[in-house]
PDBQT receptor file of N, H, CA, C and O in Angstrom, charges set to zero:
ATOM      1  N   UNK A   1      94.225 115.272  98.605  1.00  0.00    +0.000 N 
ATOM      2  CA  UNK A   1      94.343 114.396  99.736  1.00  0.00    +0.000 C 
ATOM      3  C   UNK A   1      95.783 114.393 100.252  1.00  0.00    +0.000 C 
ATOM      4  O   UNK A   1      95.962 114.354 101.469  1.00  0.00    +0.000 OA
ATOM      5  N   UNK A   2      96.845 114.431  99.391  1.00  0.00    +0.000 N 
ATOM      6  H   UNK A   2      96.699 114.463  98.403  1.00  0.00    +0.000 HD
ATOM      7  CA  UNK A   2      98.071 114.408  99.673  1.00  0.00    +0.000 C 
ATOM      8  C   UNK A   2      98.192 115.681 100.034  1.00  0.00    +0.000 C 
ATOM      9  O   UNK A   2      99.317 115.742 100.531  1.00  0.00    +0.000 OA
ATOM     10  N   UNK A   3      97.807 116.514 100.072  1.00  0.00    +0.000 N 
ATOM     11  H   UNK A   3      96.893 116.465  99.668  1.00  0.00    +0.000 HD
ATOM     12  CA  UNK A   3      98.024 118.045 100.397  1.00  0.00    +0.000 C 
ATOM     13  C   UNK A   3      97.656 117.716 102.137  1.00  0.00    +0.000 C 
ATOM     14  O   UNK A   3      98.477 117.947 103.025  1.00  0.00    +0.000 OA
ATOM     15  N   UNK A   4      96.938 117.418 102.271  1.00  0.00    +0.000 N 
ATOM     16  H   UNK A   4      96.271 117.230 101.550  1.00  0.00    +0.000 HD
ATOM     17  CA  UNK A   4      95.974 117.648 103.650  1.00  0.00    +0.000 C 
ATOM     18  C   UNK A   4      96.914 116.044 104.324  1.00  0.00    +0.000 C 
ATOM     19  O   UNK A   4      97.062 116.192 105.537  1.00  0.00    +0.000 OA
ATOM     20  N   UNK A   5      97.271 115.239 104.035  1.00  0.00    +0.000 N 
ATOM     21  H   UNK A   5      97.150 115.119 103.050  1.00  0.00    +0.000 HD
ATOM     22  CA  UNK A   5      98.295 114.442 104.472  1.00  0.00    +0.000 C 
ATOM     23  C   UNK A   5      99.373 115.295 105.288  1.00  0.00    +0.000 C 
ATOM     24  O   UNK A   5      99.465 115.399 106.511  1.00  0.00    +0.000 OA
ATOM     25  N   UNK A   6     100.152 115.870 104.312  1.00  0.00    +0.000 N 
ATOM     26  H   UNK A   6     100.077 115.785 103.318  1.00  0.00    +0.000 HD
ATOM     27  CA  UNK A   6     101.141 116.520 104.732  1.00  0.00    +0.000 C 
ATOM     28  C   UNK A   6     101.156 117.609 105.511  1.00  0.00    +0.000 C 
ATOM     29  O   UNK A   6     102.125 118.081 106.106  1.00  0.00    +0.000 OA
ATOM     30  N   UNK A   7      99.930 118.034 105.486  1.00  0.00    +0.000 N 
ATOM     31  H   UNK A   7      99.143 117.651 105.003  1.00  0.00    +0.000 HD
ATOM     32  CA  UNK A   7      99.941 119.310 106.566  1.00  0.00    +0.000 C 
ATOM     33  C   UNK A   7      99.777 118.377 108.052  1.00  0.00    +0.000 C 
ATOM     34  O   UNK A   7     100.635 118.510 108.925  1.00  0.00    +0.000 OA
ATOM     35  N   UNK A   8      98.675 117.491 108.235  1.00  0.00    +0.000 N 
ATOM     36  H   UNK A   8      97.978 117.383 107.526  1.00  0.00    +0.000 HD
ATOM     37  CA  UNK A   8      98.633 117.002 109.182  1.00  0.00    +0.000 C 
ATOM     38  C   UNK A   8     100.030 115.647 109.957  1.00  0.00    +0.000 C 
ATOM     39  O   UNK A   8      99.951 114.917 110.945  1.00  0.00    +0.000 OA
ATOM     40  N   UNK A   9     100.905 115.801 109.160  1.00  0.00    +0.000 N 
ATOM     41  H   UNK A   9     100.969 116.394 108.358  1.00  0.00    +0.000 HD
ATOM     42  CA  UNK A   9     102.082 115.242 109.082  1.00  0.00    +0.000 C 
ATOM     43  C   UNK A   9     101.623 113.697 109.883  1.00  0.00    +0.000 C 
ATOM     44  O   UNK A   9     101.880 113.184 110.972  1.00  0.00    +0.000 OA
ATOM     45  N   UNK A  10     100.819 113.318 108.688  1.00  0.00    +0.000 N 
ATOM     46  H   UNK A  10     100.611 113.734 107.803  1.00  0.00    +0.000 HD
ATOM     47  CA  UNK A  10     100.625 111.973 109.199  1.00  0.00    +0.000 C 
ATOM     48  C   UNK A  10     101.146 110.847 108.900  1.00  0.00    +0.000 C 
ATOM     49  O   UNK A  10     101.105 109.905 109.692  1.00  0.00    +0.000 OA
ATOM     50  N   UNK A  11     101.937 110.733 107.259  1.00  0.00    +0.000 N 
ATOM     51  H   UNK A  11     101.971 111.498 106.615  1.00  0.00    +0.000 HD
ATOM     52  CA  UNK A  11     103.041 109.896 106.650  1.00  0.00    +0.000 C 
ATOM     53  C   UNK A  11     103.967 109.682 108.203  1.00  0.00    +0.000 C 
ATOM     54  O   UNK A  11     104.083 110.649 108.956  1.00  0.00    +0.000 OA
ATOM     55  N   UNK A  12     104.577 108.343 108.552  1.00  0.00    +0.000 N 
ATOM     56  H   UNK A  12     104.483 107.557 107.940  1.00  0.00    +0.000 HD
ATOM     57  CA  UNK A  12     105.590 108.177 109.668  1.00  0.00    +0.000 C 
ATOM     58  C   UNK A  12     106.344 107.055 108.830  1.00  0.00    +0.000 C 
ATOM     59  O   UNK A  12     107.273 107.433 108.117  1.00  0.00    +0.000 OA
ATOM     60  N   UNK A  13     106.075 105.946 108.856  1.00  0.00    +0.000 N 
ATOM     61  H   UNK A  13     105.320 105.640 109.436  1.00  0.00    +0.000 HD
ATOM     62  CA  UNK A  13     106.581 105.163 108.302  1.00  0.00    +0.000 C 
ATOM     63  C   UNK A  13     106.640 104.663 106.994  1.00  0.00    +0.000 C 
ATOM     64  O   UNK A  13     107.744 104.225 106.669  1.00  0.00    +0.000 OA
ATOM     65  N   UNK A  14     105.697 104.610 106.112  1.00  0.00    +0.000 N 
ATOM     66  H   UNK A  14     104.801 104.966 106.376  1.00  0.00    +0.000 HD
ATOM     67  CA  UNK A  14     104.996 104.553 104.900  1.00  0.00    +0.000 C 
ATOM     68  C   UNK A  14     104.657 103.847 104.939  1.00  0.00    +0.000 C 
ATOM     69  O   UNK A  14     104.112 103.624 103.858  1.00  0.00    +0.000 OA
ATOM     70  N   UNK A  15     104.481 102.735 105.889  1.00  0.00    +0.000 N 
ATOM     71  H   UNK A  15     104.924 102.916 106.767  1.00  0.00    +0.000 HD
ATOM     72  CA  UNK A  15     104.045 101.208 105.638  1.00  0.00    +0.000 C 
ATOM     73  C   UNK A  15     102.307 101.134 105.171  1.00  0.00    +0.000 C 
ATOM     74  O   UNK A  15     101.873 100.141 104.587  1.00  0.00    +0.000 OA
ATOM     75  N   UNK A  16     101.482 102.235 105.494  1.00  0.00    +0.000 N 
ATOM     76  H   UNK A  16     101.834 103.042 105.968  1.00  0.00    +0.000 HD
ATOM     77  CA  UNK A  16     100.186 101.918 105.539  1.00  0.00    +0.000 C 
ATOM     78  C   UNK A  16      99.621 103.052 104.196  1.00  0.00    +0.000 C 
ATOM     79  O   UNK A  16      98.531 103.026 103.626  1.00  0.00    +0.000 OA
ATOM     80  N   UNK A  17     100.981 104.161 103.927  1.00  0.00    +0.000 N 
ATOM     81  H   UNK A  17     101.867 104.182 104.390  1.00  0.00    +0.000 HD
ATOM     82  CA  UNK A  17     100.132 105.412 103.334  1.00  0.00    +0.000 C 
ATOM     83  C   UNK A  17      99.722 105.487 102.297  1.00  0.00    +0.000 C 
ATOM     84  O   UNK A  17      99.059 106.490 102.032  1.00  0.00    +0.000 OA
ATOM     85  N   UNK A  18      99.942 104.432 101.233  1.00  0.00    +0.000 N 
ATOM     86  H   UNK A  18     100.480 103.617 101.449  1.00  0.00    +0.000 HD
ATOM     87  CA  UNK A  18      99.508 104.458  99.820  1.00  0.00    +0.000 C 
ATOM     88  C   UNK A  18      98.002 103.429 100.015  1.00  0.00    +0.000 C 
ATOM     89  O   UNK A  18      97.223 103.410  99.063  1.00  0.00    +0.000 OA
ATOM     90  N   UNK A  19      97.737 102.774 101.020  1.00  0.00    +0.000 N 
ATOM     91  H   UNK A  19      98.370 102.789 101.794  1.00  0.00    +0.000 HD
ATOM     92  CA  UNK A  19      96.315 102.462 101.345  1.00  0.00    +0.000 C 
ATOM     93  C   UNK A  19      95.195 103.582 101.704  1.00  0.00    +0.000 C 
ATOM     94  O   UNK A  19      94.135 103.846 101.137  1.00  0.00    +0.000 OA
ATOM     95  N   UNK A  20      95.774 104.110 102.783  1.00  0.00    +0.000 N 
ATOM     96  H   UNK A  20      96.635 103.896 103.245  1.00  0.00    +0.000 HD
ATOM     97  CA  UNK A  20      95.414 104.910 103.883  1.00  0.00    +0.000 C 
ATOM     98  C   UNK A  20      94.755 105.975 102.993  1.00  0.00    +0.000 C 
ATOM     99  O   UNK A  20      93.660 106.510 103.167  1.00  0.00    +0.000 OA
ATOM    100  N   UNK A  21      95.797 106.208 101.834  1.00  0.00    +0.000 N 
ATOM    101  H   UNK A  21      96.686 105.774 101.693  1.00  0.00    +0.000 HD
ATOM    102  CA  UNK A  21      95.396 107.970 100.662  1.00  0.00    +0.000 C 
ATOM    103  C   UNK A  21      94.094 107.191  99.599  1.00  0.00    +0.000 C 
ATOM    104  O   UNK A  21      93.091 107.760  99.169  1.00  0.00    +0.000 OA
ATOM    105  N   UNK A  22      94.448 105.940  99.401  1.00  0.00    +0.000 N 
ATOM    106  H   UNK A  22      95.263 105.478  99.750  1.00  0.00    +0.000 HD
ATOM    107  CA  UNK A  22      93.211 105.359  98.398  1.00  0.00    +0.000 C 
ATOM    108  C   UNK A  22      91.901 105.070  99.587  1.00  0.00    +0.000 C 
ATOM    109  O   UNK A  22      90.705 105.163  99.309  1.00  0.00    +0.000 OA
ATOM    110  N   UNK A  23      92.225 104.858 100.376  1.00  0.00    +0.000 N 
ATOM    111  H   UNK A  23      93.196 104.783 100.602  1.00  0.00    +0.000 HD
ATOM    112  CA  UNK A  23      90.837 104.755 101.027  1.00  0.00    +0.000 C 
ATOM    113  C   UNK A  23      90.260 106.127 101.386  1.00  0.00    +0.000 C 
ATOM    114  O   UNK A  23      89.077 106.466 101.381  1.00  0.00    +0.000 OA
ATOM    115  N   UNK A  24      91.182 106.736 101.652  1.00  0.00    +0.000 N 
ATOM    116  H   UNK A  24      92.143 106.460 101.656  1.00  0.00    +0.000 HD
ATOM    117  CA  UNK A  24      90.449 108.185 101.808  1.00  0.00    +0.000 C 
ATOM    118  C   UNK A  24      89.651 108.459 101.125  1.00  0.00    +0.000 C 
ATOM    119  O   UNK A  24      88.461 108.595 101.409  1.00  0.00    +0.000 OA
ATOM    120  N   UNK A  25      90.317 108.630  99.779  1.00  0.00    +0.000 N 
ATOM    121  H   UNK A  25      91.283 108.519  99.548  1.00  0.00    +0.000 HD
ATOM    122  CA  UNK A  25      89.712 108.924  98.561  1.00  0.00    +0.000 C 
ATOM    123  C   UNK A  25      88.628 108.627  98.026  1.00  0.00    +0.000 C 
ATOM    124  O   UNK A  25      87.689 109.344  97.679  1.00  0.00    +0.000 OA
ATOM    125  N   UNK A  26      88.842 107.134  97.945  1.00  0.00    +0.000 N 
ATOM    126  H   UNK A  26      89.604 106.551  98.227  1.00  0.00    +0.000 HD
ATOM    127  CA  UNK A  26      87.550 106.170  97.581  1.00  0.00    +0.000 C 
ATOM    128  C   UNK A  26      85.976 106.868  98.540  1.00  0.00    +0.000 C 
ATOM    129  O   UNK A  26      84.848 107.012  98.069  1.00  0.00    +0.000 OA
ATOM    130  N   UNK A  27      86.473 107.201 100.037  1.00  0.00    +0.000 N 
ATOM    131  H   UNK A  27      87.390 107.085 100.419  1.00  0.00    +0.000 HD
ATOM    132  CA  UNK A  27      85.610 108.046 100.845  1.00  0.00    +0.000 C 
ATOM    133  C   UNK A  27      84.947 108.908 100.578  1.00  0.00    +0.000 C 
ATOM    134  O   UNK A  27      83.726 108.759 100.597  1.00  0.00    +0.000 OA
ATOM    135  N   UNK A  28      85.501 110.052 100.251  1.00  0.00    +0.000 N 
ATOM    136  H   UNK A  28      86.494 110.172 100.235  1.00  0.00    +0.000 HD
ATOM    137  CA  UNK A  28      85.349 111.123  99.797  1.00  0.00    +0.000 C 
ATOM    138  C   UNK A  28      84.780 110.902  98.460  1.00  0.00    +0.000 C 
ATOM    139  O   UNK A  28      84.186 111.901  98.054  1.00  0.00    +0.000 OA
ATOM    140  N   UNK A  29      84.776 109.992  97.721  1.00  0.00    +0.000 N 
ATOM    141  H   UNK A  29      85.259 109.181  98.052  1.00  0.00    +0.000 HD
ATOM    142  CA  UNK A  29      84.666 110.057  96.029  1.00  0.00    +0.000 C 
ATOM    143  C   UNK A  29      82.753 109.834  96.409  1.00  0.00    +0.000 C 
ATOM    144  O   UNK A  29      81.868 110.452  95.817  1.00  0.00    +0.000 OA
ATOM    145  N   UNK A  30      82.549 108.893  97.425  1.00  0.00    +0.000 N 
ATOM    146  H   UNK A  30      83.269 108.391  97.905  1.00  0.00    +0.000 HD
ATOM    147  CA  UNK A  30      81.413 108.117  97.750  1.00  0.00    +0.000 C 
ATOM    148  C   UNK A  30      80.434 109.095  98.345  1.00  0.00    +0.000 C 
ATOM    149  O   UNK A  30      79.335 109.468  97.933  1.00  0.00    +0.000 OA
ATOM    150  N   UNK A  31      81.438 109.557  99.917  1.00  0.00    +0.000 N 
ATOM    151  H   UNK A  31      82.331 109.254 100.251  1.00  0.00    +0.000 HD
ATOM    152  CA  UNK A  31      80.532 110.671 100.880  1.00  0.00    +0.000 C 
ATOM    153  C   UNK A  31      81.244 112.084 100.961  1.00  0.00    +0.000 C 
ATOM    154  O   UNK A  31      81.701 112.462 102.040  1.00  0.00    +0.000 OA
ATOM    155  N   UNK A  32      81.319 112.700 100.065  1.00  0.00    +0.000 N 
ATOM    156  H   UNK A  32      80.948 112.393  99.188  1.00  0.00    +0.000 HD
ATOM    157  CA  UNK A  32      81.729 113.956 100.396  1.00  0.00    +0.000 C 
ATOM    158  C   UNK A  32      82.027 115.130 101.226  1.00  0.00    +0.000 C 
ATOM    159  O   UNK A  32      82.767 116.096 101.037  1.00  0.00    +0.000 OA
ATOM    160  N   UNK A  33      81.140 114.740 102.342  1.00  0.00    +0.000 N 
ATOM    161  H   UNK A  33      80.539 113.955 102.495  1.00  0.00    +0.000 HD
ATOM    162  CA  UNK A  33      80.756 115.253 103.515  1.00  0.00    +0.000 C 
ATOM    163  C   UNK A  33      80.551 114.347 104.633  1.00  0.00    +0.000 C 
ATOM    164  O   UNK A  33      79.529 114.204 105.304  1.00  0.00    +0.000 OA
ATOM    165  N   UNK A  34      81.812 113.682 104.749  1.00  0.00    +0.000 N 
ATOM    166  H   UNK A  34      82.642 113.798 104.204  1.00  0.00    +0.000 HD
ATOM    167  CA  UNK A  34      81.671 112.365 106.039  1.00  0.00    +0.000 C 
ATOM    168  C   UNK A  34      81.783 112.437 107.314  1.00  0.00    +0.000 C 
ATOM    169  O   UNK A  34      82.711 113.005 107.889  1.00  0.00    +0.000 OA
ATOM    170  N   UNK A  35      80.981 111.948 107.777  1.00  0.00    +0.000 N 
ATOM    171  H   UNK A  35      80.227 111.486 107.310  1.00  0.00    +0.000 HD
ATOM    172  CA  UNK A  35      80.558 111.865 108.937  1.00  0.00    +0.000 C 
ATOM    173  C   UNK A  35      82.127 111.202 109.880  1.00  0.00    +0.000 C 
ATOM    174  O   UNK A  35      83.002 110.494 109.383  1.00  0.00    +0.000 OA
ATOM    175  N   UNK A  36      82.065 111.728 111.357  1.00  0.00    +0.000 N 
ATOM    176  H   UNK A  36      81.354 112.303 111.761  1.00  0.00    +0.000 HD
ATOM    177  CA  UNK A  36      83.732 110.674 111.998  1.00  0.00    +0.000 C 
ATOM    178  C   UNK A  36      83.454 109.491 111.744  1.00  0.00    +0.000 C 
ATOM    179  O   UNK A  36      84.380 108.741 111.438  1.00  0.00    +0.000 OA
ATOM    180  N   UNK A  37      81.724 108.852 111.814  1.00  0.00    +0.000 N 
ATOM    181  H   UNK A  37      80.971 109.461 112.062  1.00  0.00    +0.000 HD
ATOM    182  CA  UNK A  37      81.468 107.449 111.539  1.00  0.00    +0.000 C 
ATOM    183  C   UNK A  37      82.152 107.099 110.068  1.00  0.00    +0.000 C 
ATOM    184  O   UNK A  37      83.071 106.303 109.877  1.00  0.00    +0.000 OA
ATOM    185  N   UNK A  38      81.586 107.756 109.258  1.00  0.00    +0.000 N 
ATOM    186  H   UNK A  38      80.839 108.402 109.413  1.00  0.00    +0.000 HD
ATOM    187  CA  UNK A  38      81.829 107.740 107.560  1.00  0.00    +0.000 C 
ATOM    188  C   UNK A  38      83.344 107.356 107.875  1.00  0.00    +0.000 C 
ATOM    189  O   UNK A  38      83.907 106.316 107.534  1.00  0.00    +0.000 OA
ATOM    190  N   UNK A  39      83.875 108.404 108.590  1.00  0.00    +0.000 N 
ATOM    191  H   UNK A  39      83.417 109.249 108.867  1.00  0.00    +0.000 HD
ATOM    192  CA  UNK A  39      85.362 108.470 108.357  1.00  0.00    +0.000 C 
ATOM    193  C   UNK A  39      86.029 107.084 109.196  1.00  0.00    +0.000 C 
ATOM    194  O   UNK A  39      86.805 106.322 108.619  1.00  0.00    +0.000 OA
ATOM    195  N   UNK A  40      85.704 106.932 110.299  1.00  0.00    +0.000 N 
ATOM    196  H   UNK A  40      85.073 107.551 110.767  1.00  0.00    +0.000 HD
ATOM    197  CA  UNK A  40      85.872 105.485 111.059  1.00  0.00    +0.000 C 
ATOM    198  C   UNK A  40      85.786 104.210 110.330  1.00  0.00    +0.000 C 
ATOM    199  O   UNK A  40      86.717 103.408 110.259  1.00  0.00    +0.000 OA
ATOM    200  N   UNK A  41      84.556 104.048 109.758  1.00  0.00    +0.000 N 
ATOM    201  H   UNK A  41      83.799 104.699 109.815  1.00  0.00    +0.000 HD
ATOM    202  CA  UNK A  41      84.217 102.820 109.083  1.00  0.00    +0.000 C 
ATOM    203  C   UNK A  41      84.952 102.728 107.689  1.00  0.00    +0.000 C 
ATOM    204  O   UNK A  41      85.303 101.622 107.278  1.00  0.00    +0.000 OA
ATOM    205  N   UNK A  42      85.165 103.754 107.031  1.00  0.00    +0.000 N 
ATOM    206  H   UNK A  42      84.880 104.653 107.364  1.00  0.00    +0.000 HD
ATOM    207  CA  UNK A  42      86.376 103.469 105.557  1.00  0.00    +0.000 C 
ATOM    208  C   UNK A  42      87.476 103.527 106.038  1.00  0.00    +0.000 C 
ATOM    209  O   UNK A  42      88.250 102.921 105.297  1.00  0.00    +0.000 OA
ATOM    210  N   UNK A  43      88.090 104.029 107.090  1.00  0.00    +0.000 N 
ATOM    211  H   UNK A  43      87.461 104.522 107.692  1.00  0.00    +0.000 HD
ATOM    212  CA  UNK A  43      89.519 103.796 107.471  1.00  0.00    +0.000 C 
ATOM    213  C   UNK A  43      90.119 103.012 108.127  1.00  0.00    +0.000 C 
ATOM    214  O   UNK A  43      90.854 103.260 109.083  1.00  0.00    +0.000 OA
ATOM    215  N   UNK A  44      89.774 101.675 107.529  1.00  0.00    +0.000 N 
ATOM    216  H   UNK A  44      89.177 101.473 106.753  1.00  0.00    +0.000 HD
ATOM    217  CA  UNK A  44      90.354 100.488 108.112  1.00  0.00    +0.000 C 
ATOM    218  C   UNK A  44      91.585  99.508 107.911  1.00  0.00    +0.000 C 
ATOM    219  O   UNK A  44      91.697  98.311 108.176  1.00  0.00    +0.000 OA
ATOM    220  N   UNK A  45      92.574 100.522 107.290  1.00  0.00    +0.000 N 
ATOM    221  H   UNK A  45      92.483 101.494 107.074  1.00  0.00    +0.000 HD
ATOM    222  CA  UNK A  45      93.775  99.702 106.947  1.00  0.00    +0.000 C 
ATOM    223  C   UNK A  45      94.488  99.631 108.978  1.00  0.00    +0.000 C 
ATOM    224  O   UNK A  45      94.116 100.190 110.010  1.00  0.00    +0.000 OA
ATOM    225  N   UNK A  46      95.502  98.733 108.681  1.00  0.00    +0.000 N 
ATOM    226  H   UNK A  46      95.804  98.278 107.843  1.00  0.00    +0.000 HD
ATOM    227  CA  UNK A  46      96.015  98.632 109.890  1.00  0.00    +0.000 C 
ATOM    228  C   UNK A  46      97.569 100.071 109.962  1.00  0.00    +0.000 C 
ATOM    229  O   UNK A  46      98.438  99.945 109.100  1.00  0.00    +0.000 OA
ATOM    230  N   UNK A  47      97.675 100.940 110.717  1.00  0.00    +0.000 N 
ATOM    231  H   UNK A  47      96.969 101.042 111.418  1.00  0.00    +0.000 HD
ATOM    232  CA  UNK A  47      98.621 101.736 110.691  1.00  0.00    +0.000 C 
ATOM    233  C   UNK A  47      99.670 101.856 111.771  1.00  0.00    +0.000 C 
ATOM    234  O   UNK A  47      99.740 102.736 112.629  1.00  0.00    +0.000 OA
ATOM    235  N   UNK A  48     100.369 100.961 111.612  1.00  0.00    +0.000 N 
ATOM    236  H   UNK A  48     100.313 100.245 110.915  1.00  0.00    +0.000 HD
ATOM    237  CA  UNK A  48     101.589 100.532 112.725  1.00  0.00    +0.000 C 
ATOM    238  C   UNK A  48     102.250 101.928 113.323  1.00  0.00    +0.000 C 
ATOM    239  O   UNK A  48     102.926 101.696 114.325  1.00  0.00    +0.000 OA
ATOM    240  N   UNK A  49     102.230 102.642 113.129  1.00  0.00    +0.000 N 
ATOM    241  H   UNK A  49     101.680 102.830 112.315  1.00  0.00    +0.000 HD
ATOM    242  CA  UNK A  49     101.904 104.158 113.834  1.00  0.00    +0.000 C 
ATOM    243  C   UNK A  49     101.532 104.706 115.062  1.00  0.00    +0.000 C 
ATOM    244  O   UNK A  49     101.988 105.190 116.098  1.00  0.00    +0.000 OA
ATOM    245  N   UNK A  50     100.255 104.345 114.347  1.00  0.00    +0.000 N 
ATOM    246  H   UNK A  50      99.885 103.951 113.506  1.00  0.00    +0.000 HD
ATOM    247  CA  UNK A  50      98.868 104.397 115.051  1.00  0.00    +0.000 C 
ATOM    248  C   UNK A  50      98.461 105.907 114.780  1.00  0.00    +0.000 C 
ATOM    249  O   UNK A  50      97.747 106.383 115.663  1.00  0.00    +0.000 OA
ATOM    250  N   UNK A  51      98.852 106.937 113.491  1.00  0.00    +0.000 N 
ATOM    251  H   UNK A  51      99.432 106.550 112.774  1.00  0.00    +0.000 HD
ATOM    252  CA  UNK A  51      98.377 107.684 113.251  1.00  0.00    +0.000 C 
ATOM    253  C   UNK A  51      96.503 108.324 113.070  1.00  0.00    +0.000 C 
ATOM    254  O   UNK A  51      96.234 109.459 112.678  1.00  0.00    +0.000 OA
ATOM    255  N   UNK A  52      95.812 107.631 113.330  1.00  0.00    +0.000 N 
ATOM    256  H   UNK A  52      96.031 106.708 113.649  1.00  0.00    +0.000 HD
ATOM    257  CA  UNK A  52      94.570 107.350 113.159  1.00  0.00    +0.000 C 
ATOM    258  C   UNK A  52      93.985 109.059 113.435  1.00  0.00    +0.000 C 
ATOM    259  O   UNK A  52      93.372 109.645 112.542  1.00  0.00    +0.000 OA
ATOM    260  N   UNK A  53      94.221 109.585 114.515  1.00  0.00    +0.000 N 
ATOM    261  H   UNK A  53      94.719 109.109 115.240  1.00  0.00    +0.000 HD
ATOM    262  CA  UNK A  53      93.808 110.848 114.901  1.00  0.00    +0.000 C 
ATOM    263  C   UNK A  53      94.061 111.676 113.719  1.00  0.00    +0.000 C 
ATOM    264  O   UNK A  53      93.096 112.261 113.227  1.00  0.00    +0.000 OA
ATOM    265  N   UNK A  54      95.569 111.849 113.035  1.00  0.00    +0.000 N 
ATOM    266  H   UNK A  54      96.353 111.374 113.434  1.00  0.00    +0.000 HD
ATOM    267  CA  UNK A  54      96.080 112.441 111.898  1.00  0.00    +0.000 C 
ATOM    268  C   UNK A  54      94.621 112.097 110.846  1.00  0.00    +0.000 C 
ATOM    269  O   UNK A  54      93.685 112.789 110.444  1.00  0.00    +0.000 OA
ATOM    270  N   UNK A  55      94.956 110.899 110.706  1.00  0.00    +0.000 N 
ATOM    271  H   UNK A  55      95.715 110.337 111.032  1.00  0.00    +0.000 HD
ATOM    272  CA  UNK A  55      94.523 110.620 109.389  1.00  0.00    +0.000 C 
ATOM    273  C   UNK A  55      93.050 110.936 109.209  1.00  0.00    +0.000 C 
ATOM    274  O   UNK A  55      92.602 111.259 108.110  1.00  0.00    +0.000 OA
ATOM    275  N   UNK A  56      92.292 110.838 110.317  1.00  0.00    +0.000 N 
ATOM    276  H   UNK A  56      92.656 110.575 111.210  1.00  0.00    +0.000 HD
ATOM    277  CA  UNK A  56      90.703 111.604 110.286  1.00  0.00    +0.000 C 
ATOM    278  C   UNK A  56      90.621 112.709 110.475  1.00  0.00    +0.000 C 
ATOM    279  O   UNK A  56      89.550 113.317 110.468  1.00  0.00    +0.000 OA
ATOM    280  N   UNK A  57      92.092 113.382 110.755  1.00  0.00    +0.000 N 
ATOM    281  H   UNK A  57      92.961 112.889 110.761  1.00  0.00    +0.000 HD
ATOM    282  CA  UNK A  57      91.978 114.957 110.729  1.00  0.00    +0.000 C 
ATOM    283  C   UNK A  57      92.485 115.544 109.586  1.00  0.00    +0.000 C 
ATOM    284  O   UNK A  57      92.379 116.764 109.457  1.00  0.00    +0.000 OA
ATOM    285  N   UNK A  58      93.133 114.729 108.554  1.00  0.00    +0.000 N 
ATOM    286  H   UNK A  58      93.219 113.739 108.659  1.00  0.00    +0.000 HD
ATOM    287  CA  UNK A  58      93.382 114.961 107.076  1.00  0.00    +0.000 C 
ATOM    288  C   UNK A  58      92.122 115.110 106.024  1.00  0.00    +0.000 C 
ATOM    289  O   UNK A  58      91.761 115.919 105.170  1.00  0.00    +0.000 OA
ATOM    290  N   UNK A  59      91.524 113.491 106.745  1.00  0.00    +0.000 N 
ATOM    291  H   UNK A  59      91.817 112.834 107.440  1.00  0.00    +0.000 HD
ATOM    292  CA  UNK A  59      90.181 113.805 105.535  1.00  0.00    +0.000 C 
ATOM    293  C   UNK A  59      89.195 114.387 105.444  1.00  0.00    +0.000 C 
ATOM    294  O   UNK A  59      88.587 114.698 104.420  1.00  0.00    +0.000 OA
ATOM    295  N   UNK A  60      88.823 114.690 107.057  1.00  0.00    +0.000 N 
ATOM    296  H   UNK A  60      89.318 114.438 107.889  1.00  0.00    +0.000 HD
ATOM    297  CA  UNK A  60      88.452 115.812 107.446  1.00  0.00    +0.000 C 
ATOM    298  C   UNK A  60      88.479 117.305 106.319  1.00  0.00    +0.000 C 
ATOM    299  O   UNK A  60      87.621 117.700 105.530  1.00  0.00    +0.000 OA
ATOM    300  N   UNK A  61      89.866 117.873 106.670  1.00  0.00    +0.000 N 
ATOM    301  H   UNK A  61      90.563 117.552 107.311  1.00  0.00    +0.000 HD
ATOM    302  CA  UNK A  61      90.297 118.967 105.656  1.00  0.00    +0.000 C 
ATOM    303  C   UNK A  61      90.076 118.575 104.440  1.00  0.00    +0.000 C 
ATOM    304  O   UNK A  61      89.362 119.212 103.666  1.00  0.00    +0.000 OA
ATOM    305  N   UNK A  62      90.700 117.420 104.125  1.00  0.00    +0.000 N 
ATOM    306  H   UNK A  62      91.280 116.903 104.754  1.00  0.00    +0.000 HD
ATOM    307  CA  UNK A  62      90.120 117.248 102.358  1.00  0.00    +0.000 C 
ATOM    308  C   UNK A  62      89.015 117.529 102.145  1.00  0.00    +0.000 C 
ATOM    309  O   UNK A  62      88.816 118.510 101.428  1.00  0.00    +0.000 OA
ATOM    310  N   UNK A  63      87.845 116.762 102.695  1.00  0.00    +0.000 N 
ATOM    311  H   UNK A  63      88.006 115.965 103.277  1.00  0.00    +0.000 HD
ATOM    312  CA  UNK A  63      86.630 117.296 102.333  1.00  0.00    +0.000 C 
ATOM    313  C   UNK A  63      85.740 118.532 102.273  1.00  0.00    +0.000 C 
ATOM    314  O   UNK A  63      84.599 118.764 101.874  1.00  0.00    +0.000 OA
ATOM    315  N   UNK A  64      87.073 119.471 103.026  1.00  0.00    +0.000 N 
ATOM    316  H   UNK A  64      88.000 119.282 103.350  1.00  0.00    +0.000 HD
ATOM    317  CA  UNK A  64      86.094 120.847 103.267  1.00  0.00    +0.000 C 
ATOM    318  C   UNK A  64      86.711 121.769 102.277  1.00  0.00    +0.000 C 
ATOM    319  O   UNK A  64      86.268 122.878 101.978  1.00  0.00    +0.000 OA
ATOM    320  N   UNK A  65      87.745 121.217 101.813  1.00  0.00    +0.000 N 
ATOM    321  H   UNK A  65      88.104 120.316 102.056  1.00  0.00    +0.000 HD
ATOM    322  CA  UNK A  65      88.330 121.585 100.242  1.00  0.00    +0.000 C 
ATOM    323  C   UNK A  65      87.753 121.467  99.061  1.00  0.00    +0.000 C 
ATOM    324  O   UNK A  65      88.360 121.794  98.041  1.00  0.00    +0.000 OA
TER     325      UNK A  65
């Protein structure tokens, strides 16, 4: 997950990313193959960013890993 973080250079501030990587996860641990919904509805920390595009295009890649 941290692999596919960093490619999509979605870390900015850190304020949200040690949530943001456990919820992924927790995602992926659950639906392996998630849907943008799948991915929408578990990614609900708040990301003062507003990286959101990144971050469903990270777990995205994770999962096809």
């Amino acid at each position: 997950m941290v692999e596919a973080w960093v490619a999509h250079q979605v870390p900015q501030c850190g304020y949200c990313q040690s949530g943001q990587v456990m919820a992924a996860t927790a995602l992926l641990k659950q639906t392996p193959q998630p849907t943008e919904d799948d991915i929408a509805g578990a990614m609900v920390n708040l990301c003062r960013c507003g990286t959101y595009n990144a971050i469903s295009a990270a777990v995205r890649q994770a999962a096809q890993a």
